[in-house]
VOMAR-835757 format. One record per residue (C-alpha): x, y, z. Coordinates in steps of 0.5 Angstrom, whole numbers. Example, Ala and Ser with C-alpha at 12.3 -4.5 7.8 and 13.67 -1.06 7.14 Angstrom:
BEGIN
((25 -9 16))
((27 -2 14))
This chain:
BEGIN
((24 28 -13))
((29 33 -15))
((34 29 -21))
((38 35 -23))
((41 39 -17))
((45 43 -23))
((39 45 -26))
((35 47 -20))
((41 51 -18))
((41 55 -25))
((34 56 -25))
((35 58 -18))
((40 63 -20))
((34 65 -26))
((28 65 -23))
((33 70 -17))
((35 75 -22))
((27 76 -26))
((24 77 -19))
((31 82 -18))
((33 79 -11))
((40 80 -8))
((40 73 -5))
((38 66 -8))
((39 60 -3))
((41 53 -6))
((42 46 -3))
((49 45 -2))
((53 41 -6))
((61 40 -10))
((59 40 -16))
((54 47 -15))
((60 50 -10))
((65 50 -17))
((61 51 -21))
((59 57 -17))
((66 59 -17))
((67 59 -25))
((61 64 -25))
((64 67 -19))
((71 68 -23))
((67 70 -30))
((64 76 -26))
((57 73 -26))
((55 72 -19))
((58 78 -14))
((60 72 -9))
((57 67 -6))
((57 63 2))
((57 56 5))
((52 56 13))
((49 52 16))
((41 53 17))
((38 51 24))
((45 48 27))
((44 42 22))
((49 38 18))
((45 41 12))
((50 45 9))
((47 51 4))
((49 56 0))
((48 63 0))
((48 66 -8))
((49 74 -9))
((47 76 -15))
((51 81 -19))
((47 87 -23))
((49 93 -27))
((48 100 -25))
((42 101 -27))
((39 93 -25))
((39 89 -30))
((41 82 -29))
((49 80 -30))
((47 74 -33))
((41 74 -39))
((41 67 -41))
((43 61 -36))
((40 54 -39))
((43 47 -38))
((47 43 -43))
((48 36 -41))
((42 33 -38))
((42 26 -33))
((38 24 -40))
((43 25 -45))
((49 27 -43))
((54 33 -48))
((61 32 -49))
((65 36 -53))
((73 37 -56))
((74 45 -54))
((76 46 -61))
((70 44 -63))
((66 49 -59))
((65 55 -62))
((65 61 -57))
((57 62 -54))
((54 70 -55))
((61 71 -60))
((66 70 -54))
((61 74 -49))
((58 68 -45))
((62 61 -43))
((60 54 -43))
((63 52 -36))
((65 44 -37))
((66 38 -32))
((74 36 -35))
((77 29 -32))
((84 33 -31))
((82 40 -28))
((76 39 -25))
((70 45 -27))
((73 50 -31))
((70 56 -36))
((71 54 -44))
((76 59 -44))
((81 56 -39))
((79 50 -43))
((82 52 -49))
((88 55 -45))
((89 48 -42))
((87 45 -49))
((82 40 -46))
((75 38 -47))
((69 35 -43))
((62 35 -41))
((59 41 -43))
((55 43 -36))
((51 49 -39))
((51 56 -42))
((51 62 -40))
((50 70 -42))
């Protein structure tokens, strides 16, 4: 039984740009659709779409991974941070910047729904850190 749809979803995405694919496809949900727009926003996804498979109410998403010119993987680290088991929060001033400024954090805030580390600190709000990425 799958418990944690965010880390299915990154390790999704990871496993995608090992094996160099252009698309990855993920069960759909709220949470993974914002997420992916914060990915989206920072320039480590290229796009991403929501279909129906088979006429169904099952909604999925389609993910197109973004890669260099000469194809190395945007993204080279993903990992979850809060976990179902023991969840993560932070003030923004106590988190430091991840890969020197070069990665995000994306986090879940109670006033302006899920945002990258960086417009955190423009809005001066912590939250649950949902994961990292670089």
């Amino acid at each position: 039984m799958l418990t944690d749809g965010i880390a299915d979803m990154l390790t999704r995405i990871r496993n995608g740009q090992k094996s160099k694919l252009i698309y990855v496809t993920l069960p759909h949900s709220k949470i993974k659709y914002s997420i992916l727009e914060v990915l989206k926003k920072e320039g480590f996804i290229k796009s991403f779409r929501t279909y129906n498979e088979n006429e169904s109410k099952i909604n999925s998403i389609e993910v197109e991974l973004k890669y260099s010119m000469n194809g190395k993987p945007a993204i080279s680290e993903i990992h979850r941070v809060s976990k179902s088991g023991r969840r993560k929060y932070s003030a923004i001033n106590d988190l430091q910047p991840y890969f020197n400024g070069m990665g995000i954090y994306v986090l879940t805030t109670s006033s302006k729904g899920i945002v990258s580390d960086r417009e955190a600190r423009q809005y001066n709000i912590g939250g649950e850190v949902l994961c990292k990425l670089f």
